[in-house]
Rosetta silent file (secondary structure, phi, psi, omega in degrees, C-alpha in Angstrom):
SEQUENCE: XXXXXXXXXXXXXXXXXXXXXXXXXXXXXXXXXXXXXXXXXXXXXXXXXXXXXXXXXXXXXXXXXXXXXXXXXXXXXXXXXXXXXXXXXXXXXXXXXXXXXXXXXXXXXXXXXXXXXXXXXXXXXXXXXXXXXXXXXXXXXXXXXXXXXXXXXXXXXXXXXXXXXXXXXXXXXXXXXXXXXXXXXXXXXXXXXXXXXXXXXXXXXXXXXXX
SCORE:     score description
SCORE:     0.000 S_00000001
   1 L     0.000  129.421  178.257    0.908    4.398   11.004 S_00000001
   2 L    33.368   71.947  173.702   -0.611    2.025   13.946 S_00000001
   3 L   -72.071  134.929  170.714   -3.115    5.090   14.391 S_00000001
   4 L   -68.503  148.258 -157.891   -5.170    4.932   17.678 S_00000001
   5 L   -65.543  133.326 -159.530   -8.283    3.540   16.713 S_00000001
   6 L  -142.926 -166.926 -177.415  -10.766    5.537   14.896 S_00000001
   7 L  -147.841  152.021  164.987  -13.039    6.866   12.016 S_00000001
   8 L   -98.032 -163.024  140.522  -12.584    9.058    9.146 S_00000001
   9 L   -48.281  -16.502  176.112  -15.488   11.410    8.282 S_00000001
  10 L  -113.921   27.852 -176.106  -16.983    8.863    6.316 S_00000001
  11 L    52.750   36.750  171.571  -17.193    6.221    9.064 S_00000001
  12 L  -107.765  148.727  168.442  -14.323    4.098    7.363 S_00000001
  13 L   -45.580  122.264 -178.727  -11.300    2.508    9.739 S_00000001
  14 L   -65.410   -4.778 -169.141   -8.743    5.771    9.733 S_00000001
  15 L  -110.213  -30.575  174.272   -5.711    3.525    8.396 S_00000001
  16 L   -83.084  -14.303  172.477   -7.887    1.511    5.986 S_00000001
  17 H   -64.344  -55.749  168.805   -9.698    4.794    4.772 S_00000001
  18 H   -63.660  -58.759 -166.426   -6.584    6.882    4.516 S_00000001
  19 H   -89.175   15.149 -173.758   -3.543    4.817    3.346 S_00000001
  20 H  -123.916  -91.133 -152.403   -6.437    2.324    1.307 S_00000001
  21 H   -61.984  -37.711  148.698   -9.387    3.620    0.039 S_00000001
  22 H   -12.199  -77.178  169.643   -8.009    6.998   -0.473 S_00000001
  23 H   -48.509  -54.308 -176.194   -5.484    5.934   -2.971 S_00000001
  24 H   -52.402  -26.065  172.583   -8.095    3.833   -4.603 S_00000001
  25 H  -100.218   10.472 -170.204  -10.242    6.632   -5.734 S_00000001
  26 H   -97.887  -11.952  159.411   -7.974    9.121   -6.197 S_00000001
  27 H   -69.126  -27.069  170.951   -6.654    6.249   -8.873 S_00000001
  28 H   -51.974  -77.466  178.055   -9.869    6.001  -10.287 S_00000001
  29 H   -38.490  -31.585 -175.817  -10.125    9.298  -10.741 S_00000001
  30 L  -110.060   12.185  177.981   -6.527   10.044  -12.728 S_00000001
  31 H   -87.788  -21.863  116.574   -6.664    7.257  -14.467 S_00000001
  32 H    10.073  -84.550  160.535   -8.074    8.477  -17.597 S_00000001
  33 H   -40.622  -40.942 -171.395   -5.188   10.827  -17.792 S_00000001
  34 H   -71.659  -36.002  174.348   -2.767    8.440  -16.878 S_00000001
  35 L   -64.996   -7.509 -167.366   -4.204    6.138  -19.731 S_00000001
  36 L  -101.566  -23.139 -173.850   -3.762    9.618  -22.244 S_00000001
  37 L   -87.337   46.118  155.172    0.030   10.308  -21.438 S_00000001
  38 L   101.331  -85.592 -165.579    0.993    6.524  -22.893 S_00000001
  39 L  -119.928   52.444  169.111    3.511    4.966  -20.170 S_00000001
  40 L   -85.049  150.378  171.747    2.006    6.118  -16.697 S_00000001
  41 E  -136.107  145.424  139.285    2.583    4.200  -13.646 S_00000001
  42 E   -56.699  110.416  160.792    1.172    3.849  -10.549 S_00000001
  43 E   -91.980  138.206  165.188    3.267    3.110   -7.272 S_00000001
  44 E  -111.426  105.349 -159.568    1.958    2.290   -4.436 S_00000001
  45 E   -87.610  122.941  155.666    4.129    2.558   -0.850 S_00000001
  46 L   -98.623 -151.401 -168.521    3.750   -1.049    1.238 S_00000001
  47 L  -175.026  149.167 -161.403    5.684   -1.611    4.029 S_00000001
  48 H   -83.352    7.545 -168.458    7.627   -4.767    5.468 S_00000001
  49 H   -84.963  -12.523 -175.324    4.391   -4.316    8.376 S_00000001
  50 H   -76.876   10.096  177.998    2.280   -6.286    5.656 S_00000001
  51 L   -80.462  -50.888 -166.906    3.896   -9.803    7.085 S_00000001
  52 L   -81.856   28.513 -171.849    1.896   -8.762   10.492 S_00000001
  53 L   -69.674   18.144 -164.494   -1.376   -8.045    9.029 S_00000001
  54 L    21.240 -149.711  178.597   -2.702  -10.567   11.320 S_00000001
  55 L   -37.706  112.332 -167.719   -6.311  -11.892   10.812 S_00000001
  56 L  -111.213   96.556  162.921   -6.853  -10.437    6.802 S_00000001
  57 L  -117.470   92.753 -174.802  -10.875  -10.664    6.873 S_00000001
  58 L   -64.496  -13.510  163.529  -11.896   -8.869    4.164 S_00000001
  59 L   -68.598  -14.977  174.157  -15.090   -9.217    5.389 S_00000001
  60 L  -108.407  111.983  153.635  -14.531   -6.705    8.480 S_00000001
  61 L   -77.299  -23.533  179.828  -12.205   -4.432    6.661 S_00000001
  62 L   -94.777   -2.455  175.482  -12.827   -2.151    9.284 S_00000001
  63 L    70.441   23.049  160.248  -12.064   -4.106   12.182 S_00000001
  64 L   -83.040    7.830  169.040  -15.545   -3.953   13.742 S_00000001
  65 L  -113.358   23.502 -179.333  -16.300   -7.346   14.742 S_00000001
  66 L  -159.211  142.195 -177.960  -13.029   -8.091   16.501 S_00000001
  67 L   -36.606  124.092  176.331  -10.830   -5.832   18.881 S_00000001
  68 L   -73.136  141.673 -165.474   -8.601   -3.285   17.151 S_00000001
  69 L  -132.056  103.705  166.028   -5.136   -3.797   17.203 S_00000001
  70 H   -60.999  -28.692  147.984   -3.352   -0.909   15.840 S_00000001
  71 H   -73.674  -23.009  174.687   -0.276   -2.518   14.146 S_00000001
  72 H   -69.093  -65.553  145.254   -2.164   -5.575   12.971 S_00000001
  73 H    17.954  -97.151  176.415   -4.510   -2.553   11.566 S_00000001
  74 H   -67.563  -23.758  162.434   -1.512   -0.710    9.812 S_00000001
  75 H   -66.138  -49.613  178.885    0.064   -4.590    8.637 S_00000001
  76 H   -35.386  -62.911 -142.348   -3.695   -5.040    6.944 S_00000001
  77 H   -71.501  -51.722 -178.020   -3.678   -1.665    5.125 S_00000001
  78 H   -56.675   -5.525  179.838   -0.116   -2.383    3.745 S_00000001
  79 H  -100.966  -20.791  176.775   -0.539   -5.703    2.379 S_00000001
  80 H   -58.102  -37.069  162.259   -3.898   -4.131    0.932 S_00000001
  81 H   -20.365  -80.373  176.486   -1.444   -1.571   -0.657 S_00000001
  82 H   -56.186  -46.825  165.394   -0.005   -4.302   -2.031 S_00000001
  83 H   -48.744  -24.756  176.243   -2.588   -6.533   -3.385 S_00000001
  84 H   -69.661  -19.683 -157.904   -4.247   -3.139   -4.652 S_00000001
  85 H   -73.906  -85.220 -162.132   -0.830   -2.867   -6.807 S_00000001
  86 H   -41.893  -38.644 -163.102   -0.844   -6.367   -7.918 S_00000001
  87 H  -100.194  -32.562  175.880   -4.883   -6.151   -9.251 S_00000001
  88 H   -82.577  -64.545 -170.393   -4.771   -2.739  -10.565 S_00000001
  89 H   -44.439  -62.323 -155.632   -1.786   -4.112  -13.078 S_00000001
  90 H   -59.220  -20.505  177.372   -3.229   -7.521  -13.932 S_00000001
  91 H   -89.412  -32.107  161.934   -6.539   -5.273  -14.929 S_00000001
  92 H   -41.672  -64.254 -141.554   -4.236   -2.764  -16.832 S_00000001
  93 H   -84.601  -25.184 -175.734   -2.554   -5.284  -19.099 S_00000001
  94 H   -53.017  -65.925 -169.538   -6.205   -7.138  -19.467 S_00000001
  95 L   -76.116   22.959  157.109   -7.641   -3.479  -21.074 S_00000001
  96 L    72.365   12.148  178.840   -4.802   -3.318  -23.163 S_00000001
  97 L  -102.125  168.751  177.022   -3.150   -0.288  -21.620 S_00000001
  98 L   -63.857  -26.033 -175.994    0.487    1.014  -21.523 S_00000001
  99 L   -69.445  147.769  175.036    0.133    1.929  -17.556 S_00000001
 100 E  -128.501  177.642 -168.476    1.567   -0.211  -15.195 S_00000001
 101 E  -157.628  137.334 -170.968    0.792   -0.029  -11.217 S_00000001
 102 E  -139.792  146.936  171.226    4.238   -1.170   -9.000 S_00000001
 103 E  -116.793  140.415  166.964    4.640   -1.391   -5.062 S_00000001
 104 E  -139.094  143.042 -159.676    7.630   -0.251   -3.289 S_00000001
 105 E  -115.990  110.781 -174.054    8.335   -0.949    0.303 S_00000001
 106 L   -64.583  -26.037  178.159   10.788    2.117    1.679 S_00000001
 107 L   106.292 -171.299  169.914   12.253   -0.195    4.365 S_00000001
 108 L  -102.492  137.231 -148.369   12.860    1.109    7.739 S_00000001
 109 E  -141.483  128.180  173.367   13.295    5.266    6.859 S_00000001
 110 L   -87.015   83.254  143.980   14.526    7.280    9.931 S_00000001
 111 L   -88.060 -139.976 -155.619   11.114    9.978    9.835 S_00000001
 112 L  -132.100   -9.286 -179.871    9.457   11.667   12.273 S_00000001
 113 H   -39.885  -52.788  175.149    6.787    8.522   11.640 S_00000001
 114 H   -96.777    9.695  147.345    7.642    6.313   14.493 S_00000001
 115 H   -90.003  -10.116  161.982    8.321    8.812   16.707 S_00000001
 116 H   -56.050  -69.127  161.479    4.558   10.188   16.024 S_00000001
 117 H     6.047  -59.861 -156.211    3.706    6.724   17.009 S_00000001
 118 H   -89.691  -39.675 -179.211    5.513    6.360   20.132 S_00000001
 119 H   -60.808  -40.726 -174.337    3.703    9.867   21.403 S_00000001
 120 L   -82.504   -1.037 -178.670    0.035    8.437   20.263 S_00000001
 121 L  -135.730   74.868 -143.496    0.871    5.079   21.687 S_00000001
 122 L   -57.939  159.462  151.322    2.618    5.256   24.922 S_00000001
 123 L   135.433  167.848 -148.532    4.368    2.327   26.410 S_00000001
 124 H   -84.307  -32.429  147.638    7.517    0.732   26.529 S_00000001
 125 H   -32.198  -55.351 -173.049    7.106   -0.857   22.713 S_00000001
 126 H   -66.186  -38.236 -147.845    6.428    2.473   20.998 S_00000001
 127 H   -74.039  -56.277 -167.747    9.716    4.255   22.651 S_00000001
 128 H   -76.049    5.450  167.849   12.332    1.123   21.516 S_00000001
 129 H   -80.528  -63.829  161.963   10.852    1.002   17.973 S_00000001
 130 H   -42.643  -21.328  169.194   11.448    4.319   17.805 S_00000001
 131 H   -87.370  -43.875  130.102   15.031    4.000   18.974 S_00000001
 132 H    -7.733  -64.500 -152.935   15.577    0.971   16.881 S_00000001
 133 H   -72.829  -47.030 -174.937   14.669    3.130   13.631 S_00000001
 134 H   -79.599    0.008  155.570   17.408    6.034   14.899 S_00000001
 135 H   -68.094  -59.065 -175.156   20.014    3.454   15.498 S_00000001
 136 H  -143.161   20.898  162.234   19.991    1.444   12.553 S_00000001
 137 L   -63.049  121.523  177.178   17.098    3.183    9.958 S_00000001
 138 E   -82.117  156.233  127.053   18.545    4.413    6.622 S_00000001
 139 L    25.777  141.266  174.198   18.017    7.879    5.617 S_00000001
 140 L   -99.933   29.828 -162.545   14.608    8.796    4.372 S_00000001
 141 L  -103.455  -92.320 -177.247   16.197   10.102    1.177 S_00000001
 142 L    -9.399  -73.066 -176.229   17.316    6.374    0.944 S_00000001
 143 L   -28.238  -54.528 -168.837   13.711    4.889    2.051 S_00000001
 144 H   -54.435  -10.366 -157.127   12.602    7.158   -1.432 S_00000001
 145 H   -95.962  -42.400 -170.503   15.055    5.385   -3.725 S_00000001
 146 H   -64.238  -45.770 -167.864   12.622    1.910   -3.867 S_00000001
 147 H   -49.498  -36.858 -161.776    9.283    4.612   -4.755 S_00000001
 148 H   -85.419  -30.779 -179.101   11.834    6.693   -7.399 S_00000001
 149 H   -66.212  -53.909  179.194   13.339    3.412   -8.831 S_00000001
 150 H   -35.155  -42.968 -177.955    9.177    2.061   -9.480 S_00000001
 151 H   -54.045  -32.273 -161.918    8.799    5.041  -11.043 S_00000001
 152 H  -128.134  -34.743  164.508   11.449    5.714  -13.218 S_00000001
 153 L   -74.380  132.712 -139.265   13.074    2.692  -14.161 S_00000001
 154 L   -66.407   -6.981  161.467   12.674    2.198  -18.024 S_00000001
 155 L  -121.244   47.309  141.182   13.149   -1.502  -17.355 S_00000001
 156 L   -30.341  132.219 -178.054   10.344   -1.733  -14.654 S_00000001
 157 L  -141.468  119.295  178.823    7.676   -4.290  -15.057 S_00000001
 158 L   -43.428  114.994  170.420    4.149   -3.943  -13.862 S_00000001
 159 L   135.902  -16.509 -163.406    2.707   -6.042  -11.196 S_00000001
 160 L  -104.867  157.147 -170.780    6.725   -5.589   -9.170 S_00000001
 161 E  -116.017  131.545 -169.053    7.587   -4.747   -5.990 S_00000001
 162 E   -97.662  124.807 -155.110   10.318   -2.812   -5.265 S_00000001
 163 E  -161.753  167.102 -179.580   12.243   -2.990   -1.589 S_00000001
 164 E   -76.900  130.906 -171.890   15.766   -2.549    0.029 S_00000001
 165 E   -73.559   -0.841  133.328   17.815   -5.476   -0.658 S_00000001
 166 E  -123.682   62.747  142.931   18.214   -6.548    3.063 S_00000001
 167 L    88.783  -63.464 -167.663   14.932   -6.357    3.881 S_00000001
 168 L  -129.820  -27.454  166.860   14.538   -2.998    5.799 S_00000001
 169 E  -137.722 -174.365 -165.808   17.780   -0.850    4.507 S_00000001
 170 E   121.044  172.798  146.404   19.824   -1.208    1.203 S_00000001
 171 E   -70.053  139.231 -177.233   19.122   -0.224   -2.371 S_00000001
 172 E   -45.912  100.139 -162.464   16.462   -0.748   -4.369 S_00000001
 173 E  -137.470  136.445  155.849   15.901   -4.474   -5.435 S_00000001
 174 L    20.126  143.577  144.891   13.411   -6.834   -7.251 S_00000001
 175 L  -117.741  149.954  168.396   11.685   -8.029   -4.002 S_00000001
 176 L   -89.727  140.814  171.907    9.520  -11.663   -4.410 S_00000001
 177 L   -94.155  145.642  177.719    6.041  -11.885   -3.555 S_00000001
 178 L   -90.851  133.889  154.493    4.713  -15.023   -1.609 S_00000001
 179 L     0.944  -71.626 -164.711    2.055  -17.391   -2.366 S_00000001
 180 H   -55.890  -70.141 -125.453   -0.034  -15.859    0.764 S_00000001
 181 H  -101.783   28.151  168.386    0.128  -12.337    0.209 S_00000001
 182 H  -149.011   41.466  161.599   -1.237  -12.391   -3.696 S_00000001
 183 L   -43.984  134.026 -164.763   -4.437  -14.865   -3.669 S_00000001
 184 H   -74.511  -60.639  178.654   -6.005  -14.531   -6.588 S_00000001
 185 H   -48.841  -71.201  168.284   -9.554  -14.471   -4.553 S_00000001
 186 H   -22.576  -96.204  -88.868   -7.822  -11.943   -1.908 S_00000001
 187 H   -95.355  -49.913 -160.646   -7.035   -9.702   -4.804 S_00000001
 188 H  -106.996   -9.281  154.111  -10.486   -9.384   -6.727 S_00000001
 189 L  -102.498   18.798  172.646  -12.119   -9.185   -3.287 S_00000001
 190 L  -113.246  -12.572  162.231  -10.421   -6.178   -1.834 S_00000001
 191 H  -104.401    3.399  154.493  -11.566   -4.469   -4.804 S_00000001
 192 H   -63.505  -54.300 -178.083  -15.007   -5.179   -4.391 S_00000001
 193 H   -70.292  -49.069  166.180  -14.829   -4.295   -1.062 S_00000001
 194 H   -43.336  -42.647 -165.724  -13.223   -0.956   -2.345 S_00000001
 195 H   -78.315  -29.177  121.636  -15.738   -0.062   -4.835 S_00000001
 196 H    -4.984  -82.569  174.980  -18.303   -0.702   -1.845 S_00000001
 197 H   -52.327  -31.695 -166.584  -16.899    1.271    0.211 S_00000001
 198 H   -60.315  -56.173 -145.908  -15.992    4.374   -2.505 S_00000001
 199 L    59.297   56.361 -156.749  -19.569    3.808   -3.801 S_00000001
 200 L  -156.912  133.775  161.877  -18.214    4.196   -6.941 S_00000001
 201 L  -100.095  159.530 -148.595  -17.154    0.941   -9.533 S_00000001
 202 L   -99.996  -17.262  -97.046  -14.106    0.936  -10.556 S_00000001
 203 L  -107.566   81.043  170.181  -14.191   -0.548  -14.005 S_00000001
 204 H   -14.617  -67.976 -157.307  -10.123   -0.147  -15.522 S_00000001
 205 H   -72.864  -10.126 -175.649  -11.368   -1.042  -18.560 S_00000001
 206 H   -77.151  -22.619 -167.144  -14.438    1.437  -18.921 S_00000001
 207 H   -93.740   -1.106  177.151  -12.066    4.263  -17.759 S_00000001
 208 H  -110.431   -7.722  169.694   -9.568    3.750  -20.579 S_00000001
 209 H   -82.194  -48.844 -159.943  -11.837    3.503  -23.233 S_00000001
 210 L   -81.367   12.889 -175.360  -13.446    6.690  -22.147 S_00000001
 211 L   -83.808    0.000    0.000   -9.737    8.372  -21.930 S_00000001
């Protein structure tokens, strides 16, 4: 999270590589299986940081033509979460399968996350965020209840996002998606730009016929 600015090994952005592209092939990869046990689902963790994704230019995904900002950075990758959610369902129910793909946003979860943070990113910002989160941060058992409700609840419906019902702590509720953050065009161009980057296509429906 809001990672000091970087590379992976494969010369991708470390927050859009890791918490992004990462998931996307390792989704690729199981989906086949997921299409053979019947009623698999994919979750996906977002984060309430995907309101700050600042400038969303899918054409830099990597942030190399404009100064890195490490929380705009970690707001990108999380709304990509989400839109990655949103696009992997709507391509599910298109190929006819039983799988569904859900986002759940844990909320603010007292871990060890935003005190990692505050050590790689000194300054007077990092320290009261971190203080913030041990002050009034639910539980991280709590944060887990929106990911275990996507998961598990038999009357779950693909394509929803699951979040604490005020906003950053509560129990797990319905959350609405906005206009903004599920552009149809947004949607079908971050997975272009995935399967680009993977160097791999993606094709839902090719991978459930061949399950």
């Amino acid at each position: 999270m809001a990672t000091p600015e970087g590379t992976t090994v494969d010369g991708f952005e470390t927050q859009f590589g890791t918490n992004h592209l990462g998931h996307f092939e390792l989704t690729r990869l199981l989906l086949p299986a997921l299409h053979r046990s019947g009623t698999g689902r994919v979750v996906t963790t977002t984060s309430t940081a995907r309101f700050g994704a600042g400038p969303y230019d899918l054409d830099d995904p990597h942030h190399r033509r404009r100064r890195y900002e490490p929380w705009e950075a970690y707001g990108y990758v999380k709304l990509a979460n989400l839109q990655f959610a949103l696009e992997l369902d709507r391509r599910l129910r298109a190929a006819g399968s039983r799988v569904t793909a859900l986002s759940a946003d844990p909320g603010l979860s007292r871990t060890d996350l935003q005190q990692t943070t505050a050590r790689d990113l000194p300054g007077p910002s990092q320290r009261l965020a971190a203080r913030m989160v041990r002050r009034i941060g639910q539980s991280a058992a709590a944060g887990a209840l929106d990911q275990r409700r996507a998961g598990t609840d038999p009357s779950a419906v693909g394509g929803t996002l699951y979040r604490p019902r005020w906003v950053v702590v509560g129990p797990p509720v319905v959350g609405a998606i906005g206009l903004r953050l599920r552009k149809p065009a947004d949607l079908r161009k971050l997975w272009s730009v995935s399967e680009r980057d993977v160097g791999e296509r993606f094709d839902v429906a090719v991978s459930i016929a061949a399950a």
